[in-house]
Structure formats: structure tokens, C-alpha cells
MDTraj code that builds the backbone (N, CA, C; nanometers):
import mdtraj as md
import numpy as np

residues = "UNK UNK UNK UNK UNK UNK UNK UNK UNK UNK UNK UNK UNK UNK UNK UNK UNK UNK UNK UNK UNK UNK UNK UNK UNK UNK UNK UNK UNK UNK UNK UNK UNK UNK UNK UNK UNK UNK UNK UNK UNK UNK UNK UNK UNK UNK UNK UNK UNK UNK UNK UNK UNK UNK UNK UNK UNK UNK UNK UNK UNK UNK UNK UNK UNK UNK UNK UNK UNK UNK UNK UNK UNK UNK UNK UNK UNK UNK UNK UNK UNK UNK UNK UNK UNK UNK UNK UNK UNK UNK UNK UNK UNK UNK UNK UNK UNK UNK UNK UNK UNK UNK UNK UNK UNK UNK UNK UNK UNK UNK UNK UNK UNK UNK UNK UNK UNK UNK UNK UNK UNK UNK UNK UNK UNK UNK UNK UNK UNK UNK UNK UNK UNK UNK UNK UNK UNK UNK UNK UNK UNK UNK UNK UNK UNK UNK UNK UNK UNK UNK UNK UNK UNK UNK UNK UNK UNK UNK UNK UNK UNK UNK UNK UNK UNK UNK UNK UNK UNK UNK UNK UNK UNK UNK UNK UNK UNK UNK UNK UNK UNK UNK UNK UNK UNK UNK".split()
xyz = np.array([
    [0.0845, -0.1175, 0.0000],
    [0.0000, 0.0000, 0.0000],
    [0.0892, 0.1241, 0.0000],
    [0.0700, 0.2068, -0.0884],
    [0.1266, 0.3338, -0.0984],
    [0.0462, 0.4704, -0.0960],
    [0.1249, 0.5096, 0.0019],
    [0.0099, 0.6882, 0.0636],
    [0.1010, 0.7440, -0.0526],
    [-0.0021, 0.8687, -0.0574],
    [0.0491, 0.9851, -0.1181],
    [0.1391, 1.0693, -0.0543],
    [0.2090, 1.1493, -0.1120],
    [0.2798, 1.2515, -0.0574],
    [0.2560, 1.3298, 0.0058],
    [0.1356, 1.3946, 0.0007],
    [0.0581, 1.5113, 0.0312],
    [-0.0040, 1.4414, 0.2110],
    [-0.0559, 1.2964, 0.2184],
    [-0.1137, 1.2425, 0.3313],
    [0.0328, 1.2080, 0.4398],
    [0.2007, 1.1989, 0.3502],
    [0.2638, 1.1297, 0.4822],
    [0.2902, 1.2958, 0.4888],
    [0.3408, 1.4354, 0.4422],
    [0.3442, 1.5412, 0.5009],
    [0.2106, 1.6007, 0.5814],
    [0.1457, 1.6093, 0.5237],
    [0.0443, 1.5907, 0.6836],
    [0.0753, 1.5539, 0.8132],
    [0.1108, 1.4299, 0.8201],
    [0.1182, 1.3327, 0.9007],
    [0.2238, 1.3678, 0.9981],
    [0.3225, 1.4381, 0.8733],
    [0.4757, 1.5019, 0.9643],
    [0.4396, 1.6113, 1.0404],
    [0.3495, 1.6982, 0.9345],
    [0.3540, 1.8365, 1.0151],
    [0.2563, 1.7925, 1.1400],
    [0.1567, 1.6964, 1.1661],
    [0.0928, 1.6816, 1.2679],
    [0.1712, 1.6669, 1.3711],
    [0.1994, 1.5220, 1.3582],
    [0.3315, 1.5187, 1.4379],
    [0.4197, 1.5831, 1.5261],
    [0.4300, 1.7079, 1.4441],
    [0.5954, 1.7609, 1.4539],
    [0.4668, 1.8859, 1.5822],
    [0.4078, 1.9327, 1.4891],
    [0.2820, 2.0588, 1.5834],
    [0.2607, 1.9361, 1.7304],
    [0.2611, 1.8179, 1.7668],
    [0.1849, 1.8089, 1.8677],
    [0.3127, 1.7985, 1.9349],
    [0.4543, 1.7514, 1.9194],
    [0.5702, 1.7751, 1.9869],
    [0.6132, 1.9351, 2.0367],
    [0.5981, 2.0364, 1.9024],
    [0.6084, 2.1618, 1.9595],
    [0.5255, 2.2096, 2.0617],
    [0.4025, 2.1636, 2.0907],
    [0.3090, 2.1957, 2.1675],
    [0.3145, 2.1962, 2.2821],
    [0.3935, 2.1178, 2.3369],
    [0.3674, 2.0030, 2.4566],
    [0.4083, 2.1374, 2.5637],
    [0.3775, 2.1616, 2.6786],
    [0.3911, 2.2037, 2.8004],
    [0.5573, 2.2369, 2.8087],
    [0.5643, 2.4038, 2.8337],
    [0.7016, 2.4404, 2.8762],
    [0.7661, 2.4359, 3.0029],
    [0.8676, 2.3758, 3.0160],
    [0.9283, 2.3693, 3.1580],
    [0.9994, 2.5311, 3.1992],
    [0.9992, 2.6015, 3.0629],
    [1.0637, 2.7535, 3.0825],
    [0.8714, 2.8352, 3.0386],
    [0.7637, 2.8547, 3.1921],
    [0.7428, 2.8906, 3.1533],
    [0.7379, 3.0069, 3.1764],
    [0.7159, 3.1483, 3.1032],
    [0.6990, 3.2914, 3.1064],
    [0.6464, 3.3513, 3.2137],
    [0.6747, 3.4709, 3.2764],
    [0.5694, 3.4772, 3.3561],
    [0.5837, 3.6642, 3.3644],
    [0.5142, 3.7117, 3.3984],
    [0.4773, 3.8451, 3.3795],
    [0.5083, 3.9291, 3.4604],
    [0.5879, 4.0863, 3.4777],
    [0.6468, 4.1291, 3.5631],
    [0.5532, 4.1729, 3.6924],
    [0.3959, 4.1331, 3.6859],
    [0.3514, 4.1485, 3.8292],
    [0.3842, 3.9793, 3.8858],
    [0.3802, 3.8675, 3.8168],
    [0.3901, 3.7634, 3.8902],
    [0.5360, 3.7630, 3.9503],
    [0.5903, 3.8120, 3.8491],
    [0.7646, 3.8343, 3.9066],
    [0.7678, 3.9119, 4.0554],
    [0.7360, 4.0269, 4.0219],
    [0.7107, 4.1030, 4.1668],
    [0.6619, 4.0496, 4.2982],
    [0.5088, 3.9565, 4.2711],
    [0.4714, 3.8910, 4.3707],
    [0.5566, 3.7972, 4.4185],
    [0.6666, 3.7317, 4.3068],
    [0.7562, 3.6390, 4.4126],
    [0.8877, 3.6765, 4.4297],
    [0.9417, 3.8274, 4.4333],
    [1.0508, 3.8874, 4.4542],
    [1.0783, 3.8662, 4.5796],
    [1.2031, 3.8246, 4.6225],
    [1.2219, 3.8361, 4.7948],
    [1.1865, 3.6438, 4.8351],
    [1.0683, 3.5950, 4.7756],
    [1.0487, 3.4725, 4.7907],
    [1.2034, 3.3495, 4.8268],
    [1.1799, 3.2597, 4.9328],
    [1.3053, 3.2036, 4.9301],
    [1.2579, 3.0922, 4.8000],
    [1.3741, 3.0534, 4.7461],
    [1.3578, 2.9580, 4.6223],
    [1.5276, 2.9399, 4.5908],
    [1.4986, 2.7730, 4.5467],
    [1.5961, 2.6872, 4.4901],
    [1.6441, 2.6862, 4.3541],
    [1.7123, 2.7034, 4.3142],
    [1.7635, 2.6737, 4.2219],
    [1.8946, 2.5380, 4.1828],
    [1.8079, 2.4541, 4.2268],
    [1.8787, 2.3623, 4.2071],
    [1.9272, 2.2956, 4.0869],
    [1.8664, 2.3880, 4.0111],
    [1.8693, 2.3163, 3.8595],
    [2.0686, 2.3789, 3.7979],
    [2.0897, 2.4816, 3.8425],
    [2.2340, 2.5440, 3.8772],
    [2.3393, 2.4788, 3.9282],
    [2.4494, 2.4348, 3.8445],
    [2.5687, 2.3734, 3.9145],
    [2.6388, 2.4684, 4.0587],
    [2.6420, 2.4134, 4.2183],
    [2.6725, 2.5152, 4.2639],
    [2.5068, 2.5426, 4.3141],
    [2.4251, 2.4739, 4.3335],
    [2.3233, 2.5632, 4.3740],
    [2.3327, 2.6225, 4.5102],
    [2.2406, 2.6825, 4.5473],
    [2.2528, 2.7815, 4.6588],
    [2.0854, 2.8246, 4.7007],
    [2.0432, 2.8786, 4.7848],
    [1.9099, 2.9072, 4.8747],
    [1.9400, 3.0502, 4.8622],
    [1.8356, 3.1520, 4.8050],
    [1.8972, 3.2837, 4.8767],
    [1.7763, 3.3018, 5.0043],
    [1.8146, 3.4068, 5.0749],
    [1.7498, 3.4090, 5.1905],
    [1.6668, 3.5221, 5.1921],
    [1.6733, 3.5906, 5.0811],
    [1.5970, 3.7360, 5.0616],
    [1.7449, 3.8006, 5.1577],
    [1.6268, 3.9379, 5.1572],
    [1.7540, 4.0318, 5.1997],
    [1.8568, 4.0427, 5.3661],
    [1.9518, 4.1170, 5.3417],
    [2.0258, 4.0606, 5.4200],
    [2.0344, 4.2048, 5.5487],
    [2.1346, 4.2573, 5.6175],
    [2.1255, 4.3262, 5.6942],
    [2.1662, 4.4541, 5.6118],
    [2.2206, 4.4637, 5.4835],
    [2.2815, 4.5865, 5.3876],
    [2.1662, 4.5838, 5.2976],
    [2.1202, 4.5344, 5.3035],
    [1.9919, 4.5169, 5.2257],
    [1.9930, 4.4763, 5.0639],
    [2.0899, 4.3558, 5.0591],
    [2.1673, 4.2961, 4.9431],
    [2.0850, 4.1337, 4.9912],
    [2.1414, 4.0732, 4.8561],
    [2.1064, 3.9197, 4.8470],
    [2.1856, 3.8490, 4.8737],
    [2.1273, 3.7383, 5.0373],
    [2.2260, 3.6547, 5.0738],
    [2.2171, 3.4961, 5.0301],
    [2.3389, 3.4595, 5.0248],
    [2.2915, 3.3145, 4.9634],
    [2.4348, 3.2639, 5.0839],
    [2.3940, 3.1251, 5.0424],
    [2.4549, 3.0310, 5.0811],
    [2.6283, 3.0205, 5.0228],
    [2.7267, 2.9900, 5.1252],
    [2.8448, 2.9867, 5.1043],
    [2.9170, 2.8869, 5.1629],
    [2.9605, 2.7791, 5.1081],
    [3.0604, 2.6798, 5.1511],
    [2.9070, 2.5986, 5.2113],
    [2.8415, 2.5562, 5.1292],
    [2.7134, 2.4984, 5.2036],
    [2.6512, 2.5601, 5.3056],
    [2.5803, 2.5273, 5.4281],
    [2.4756, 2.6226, 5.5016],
    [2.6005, 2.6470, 5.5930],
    [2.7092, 2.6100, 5.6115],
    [2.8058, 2.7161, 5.6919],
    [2.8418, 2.8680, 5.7083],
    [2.8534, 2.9122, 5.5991],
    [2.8825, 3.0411, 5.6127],
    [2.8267, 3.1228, 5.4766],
    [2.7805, 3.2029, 5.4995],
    [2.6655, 3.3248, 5.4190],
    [2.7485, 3.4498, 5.3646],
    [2.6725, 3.4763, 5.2278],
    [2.7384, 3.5743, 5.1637],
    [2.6072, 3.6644, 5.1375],
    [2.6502, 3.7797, 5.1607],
    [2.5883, 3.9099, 5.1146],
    [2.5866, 3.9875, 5.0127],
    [2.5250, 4.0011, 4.8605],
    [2.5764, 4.0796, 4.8002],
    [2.5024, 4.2190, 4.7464],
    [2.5869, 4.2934, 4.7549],
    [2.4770, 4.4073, 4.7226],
    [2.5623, 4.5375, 4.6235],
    [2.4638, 4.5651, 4.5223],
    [2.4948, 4.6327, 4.4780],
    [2.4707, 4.7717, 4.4789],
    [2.5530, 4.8881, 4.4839],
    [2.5020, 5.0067, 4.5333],
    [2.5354, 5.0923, 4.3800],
    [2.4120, 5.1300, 4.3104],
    [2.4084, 5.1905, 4.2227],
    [2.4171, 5.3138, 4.2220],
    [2.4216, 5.4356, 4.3470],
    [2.4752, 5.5548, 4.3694],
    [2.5921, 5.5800, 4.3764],
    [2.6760, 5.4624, 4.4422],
    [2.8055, 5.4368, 4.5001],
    [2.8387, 5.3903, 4.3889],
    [2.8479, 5.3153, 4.3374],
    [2.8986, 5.2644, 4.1945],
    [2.9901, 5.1376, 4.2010],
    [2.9348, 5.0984, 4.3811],
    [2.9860, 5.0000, 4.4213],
    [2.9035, 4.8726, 4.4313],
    [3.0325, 4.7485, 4.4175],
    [2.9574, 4.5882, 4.4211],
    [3.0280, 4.5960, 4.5874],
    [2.9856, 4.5045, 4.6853],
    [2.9980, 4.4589, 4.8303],
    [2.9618, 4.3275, 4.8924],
    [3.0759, 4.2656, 4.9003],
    [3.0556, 4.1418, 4.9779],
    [3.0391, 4.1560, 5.1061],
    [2.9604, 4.1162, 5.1872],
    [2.9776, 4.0982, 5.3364],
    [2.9704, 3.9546, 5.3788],
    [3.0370, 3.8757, 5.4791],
    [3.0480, 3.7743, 5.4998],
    [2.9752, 3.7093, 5.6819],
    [2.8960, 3.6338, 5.6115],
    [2.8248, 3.5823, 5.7750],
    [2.8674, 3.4389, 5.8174],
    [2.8566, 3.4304, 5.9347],
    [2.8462, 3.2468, 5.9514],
    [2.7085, 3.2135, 5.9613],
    [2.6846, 3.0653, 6.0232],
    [2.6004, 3.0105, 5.9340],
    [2.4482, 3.0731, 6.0044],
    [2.4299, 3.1740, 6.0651],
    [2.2687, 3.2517, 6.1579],
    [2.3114, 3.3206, 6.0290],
    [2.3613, 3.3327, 5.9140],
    [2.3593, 3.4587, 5.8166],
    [2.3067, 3.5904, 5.8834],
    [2.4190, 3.6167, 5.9963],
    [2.3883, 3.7644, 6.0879],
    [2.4939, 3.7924, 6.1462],
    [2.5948, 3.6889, 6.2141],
    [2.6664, 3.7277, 6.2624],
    [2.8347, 3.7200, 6.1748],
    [2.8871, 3.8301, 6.1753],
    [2.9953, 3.8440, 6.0716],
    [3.1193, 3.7597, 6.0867],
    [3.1490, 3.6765, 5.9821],
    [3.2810, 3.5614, 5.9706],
    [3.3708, 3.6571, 5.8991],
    [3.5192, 3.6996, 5.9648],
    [3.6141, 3.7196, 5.9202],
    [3.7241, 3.6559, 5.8576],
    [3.8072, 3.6910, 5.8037],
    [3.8867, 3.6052, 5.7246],
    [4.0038, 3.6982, 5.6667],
    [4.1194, 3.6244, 5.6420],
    [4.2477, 3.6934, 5.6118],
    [4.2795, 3.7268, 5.4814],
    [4.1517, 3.7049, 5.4043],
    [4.1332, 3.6832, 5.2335],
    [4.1731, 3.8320, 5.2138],
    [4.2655, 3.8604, 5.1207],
    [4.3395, 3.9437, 4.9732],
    [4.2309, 3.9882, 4.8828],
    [4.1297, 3.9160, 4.9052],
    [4.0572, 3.9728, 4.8249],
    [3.9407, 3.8946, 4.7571],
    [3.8182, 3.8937, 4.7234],
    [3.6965, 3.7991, 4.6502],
    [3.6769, 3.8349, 4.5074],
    [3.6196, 3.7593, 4.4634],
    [3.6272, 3.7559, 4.3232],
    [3.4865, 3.6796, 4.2402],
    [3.4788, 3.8132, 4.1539],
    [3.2720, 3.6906, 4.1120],
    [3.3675, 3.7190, 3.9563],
    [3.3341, 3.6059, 3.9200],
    [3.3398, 3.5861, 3.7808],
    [3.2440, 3.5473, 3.7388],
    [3.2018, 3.6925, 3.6147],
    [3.0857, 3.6873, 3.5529],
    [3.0594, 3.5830, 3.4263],
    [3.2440, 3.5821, 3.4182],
    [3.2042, 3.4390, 3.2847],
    [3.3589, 3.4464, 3.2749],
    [3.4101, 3.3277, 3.1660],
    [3.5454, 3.3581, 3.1191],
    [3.6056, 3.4380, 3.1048],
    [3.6377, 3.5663, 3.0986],
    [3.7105, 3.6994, 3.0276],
    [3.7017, 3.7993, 3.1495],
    [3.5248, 3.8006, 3.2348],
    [3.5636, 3.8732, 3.3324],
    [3.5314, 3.8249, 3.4241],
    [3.5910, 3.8828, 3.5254],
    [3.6536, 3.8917, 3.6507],
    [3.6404, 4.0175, 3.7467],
    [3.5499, 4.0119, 3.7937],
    [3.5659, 4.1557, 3.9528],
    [3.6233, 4.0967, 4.0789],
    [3.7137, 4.1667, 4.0943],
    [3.8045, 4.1624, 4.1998],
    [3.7522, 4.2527, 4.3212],
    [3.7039, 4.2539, 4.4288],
    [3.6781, 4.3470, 4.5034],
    [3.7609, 4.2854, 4.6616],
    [3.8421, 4.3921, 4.6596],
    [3.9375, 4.4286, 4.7926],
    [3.8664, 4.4262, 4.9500],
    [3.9269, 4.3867, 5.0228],
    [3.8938, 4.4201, 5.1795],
    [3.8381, 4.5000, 5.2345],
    [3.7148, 4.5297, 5.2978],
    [3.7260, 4.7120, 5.3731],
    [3.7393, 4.6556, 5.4882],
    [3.7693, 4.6278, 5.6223],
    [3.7098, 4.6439, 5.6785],
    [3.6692, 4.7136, 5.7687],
    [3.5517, 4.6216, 5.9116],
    [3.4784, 4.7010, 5.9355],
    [3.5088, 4.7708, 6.0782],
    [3.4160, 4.8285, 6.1611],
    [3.4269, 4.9126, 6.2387],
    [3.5035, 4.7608, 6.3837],
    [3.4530, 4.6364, 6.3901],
    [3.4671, 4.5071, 6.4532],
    [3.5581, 4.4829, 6.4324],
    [3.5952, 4.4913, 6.2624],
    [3.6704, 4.3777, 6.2304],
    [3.8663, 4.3767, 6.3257],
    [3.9239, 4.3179, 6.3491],
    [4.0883, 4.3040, 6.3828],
    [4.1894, 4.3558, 6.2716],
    [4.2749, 4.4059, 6.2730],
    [4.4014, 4.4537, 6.1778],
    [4.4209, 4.3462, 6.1199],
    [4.4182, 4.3467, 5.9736],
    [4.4809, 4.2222, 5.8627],
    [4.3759, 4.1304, 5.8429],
    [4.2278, 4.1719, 5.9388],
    [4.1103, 4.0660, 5.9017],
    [4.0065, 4.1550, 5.8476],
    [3.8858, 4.0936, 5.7688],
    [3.8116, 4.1528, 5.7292],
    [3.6667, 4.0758, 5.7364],
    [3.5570, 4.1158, 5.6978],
    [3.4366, 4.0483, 5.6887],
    [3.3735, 4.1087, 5.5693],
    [3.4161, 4.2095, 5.5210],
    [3.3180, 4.2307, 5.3770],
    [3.4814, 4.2947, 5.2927],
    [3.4046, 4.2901, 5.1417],
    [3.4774, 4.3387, 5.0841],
    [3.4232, 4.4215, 4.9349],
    [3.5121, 4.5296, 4.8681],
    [3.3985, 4.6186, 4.7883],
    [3.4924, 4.6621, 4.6687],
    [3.4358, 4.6377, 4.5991],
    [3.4549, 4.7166, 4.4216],
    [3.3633, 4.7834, 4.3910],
    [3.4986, 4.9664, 4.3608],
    [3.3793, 5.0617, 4.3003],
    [3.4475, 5.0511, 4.1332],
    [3.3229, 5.0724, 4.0944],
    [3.3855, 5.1097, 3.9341],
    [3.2571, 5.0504, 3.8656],
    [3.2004, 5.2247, 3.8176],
    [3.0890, 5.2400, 3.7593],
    [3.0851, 5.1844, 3.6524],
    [3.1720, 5.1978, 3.5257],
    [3.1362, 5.1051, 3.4445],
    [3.0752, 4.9702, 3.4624],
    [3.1267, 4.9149, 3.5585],
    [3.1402, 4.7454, 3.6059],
    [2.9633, 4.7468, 3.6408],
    [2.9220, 4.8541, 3.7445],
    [2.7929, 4.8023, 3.8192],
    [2.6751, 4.8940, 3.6793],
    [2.7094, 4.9505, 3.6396],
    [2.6394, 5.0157, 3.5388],
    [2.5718, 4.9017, 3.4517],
    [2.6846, 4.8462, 3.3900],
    [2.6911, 4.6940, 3.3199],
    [2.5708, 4.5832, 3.3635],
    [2.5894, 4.5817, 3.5086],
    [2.5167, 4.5096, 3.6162],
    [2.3779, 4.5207, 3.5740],
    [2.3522, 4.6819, 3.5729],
    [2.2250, 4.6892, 3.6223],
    [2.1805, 4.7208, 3.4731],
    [2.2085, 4.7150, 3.3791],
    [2.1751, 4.7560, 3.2551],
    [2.1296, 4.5981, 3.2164],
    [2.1878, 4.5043, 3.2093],
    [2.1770, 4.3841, 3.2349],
    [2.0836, 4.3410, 3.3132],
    [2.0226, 4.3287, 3.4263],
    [1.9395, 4.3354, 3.5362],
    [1.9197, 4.1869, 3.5937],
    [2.0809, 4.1586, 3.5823],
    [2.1173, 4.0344, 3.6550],
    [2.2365, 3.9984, 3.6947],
    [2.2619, 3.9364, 3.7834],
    [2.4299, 3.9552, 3.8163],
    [2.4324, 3.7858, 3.8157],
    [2.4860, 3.6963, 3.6935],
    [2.5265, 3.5475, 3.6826],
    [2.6640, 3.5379, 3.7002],
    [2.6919, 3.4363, 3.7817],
    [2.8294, 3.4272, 3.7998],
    [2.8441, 3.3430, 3.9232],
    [3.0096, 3.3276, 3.9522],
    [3.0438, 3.2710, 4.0582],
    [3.1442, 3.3500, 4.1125],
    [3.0971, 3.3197, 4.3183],
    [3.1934, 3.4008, 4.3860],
    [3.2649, 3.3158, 4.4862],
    [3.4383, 3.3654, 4.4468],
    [3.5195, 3.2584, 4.5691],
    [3.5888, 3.3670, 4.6375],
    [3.5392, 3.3239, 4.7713],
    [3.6613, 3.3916, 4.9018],
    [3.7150, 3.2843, 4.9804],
    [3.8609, 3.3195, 4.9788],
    [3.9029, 3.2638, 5.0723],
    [3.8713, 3.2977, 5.2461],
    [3.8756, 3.1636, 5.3206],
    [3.8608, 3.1503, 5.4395],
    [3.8958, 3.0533, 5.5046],
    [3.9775, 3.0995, 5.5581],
    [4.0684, 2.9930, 5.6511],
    [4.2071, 2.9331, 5.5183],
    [4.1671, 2.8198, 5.5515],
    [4.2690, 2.7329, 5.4340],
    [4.1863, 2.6931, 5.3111],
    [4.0491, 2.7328, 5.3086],
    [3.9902, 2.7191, 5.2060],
    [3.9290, 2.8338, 5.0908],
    [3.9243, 2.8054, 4.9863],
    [3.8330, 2.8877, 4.9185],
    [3.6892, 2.8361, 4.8648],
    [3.5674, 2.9244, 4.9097],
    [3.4411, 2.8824, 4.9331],
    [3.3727, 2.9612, 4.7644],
    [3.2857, 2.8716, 4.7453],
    [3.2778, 2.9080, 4.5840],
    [3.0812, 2.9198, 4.6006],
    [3.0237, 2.9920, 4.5622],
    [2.8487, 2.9350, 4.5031],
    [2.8884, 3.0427, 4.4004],
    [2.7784, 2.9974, 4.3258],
    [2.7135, 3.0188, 4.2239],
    [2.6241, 3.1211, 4.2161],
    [2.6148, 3.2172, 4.1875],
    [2.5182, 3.3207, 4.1901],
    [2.3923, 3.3631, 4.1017],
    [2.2929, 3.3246, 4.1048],
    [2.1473, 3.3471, 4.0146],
    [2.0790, 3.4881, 4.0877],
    [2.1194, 3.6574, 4.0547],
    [2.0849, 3.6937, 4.1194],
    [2.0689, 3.8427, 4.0274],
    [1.8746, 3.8870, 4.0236],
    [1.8481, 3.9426, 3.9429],
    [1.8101, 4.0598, 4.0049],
    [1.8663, 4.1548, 3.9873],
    [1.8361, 4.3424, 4.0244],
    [1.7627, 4.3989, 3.9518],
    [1.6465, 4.4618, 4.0455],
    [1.5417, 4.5468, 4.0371],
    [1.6046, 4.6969, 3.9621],
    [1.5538, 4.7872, 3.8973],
    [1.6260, 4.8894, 3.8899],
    [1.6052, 5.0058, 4.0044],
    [1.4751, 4.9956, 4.0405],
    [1.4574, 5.0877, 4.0968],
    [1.4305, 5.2318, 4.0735],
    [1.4729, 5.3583, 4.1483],
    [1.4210, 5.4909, 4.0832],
    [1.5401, 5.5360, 4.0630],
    [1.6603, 5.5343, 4.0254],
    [1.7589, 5.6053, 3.9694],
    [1.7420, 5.6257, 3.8540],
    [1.7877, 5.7921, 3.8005],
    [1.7730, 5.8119, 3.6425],
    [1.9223, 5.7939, 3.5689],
    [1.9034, 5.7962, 3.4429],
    [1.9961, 5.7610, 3.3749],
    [2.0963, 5.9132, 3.3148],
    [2.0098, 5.9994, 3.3083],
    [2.0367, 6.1618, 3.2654],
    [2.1834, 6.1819, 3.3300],
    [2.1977, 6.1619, 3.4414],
    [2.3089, 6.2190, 3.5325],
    [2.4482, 6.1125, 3.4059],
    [2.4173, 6.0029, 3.4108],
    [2.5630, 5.9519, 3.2928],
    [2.5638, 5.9863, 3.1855],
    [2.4576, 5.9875, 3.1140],
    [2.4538, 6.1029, 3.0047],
    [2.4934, 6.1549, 3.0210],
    [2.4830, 6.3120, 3.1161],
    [2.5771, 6.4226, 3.1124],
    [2.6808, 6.4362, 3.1156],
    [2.7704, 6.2741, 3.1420],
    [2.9101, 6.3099, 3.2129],
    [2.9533, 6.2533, 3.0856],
    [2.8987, 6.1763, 2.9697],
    [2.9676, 6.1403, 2.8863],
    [2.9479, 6.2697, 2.7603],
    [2.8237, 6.3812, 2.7458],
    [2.8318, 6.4741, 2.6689],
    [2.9490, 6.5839, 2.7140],
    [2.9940, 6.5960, 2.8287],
    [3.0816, 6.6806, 2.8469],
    [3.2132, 6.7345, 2.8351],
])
top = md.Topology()
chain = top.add_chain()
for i, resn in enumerate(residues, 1):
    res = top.add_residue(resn, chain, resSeq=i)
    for name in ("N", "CA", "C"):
        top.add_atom(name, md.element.get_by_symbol(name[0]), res)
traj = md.Trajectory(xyz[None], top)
């Protein structure tokens, strides 16, 4: 028995339409549903490196998980300041873990690299620190123009260096854009 041509393309395009069809595991969702679950704690386990964030932290940045539920990272970006800021917790993600670290580092992908230096704080001991900060507007400009910060961040602590993974998407908020304009017409 031989079909026509016209009945086995049919048959394909049916086919092929009820495979495209099928239920998305990426599905869409709309910037009020987004809003309603902003702050929400959620897994991303689907992420090599996953991590819990905890909503916001005491700087009022996104804390996630570091070196497993041991010790907590803070990150926040300050778009006036033109600064990125690590702060470092143990595992109540409240109380501040110091460390002799040179310096942390999120790599946004192969090529780059933010390095942000020591401050520390008003607590912290000479030669120790608990947070650490990179200014440089281009860098957080980038950030927020983007309106996601993907990447991975390692600090050293102790004899180790503690690594997660970062899934972590910024609001813009009410800052205008006019003020960089001006500084680049001038």
C-alpha cells in the first residue's frame, strides 16, 4: 500500500505541531507575577553550585549560601556608590565571619573577573576583614543595565576557598539615567 505525498506530510507536520506543543518547563511569567515572588526564598537547584537565597540581608543585598549552610554571603549592589559589596556571615547569616582573604572575586564568565578588595569594618581586627567592595561604575552600570548579576563568587577563608554560584536578578529601581549622560556629553 502506498500513501500519497501530500497524506505522509500531513502526518509530519501533525506530528511535529503536537511535539512543539507540549507544556514548557521555561514557563513565562509576567512582571507582576515576578514582583509577587521577589524576595520569595527559592531553589535553584537546577544550577551547578546551587545555593538558597534568603531574601535580603542586613545591607539590604542578596544573601545566599556559602561553603554549604556554613557560612553566608551578602551581596549588594550600590548603584549611587557605583559599588559591588561582599559581606560575609556564619552560618545565623547575621553574625559576621572574618577572614584573612586578599581579596573575593565573582566571575561573571570567562574573560571577566571583579576583583573586590577588603574594607574592613568598624569590629573587624588589623589584617582581618568580613566584607569586601569594588567601586567602578562602568562594572555596576553593566550590572544593572543587564538586570542580573550570573556568575560565581570565591573567598578565601581559613585554608579554604568557598565558591556558590550566583542566580541573582536586580530590580532597577528609581535612579535616572540623565546624570551619565551628562558626564559622557561633556
Amino acid at each position: 500500500m502506498t500513501f500519497p505525498r501530500f497524506e505522509i506530510c500531513l502526518t509530519l507536520i501533525g506530528g511535529l505541531m503536537l511535539l512543539g506543543c507540549s507544556p514548557s518547563k521555561n514557563e513565562q511569567k509576567t512582571s507582576q507575577q515576578v514582583k509577587q515572588n521577589k524576595g520569595a526564598e527559592h531553589d535553584h537547584a537546577s544550577h551547578e553550585g546551587a545555593h538558597l537565597h534568603y531574601g535580603a540581608g542586613p545591607h539590604g543585598g542578596t544573601v545566599i549560601e556559602l561553603g554549604g549552610d556554613d557560612y553566608h554571603a551578602e551581596i549588594v549592589l550600590d548603584h549611587d556608590g557605583h559599588a559591588v559589596r561582599v559581606f560575609l556571615f556564619k552560618a545565623d547569616a547575621k553574625t559576621p565571619l572574618v577572614t584573612k582573604a586578599a581579596d573575593a572575586v565573582l566571575s561573571l564568565d570567562a574573560n571577566k573577573k571583579l576583583i573586590l578588595k577588603p574594607i574592613p569594618l568598624g569590629d573587624d581586627q588589623a589584617g582581618h576583614t568580613s566584607s569586601f567592595e569594588l567601586v567602578d561604575e562602568t562594572a555596576v552600570e553593566d550590572l544593572y543595565k543587564k538586570g542580573f548579576l550570573h556568575g560565581d563568587l570565591s573567598v578565601p577563608v581559613g585554608d579554604q576557598v568557598f565558591k556558590s554560584h550566583l542566580d541573582i536578578h536586580i530590580e532597577h529601581g528609581e535612579h535616572k539615567h540623565a546624570d551619565h549622560d551628562d558626564k559622557k556629553s561633556k
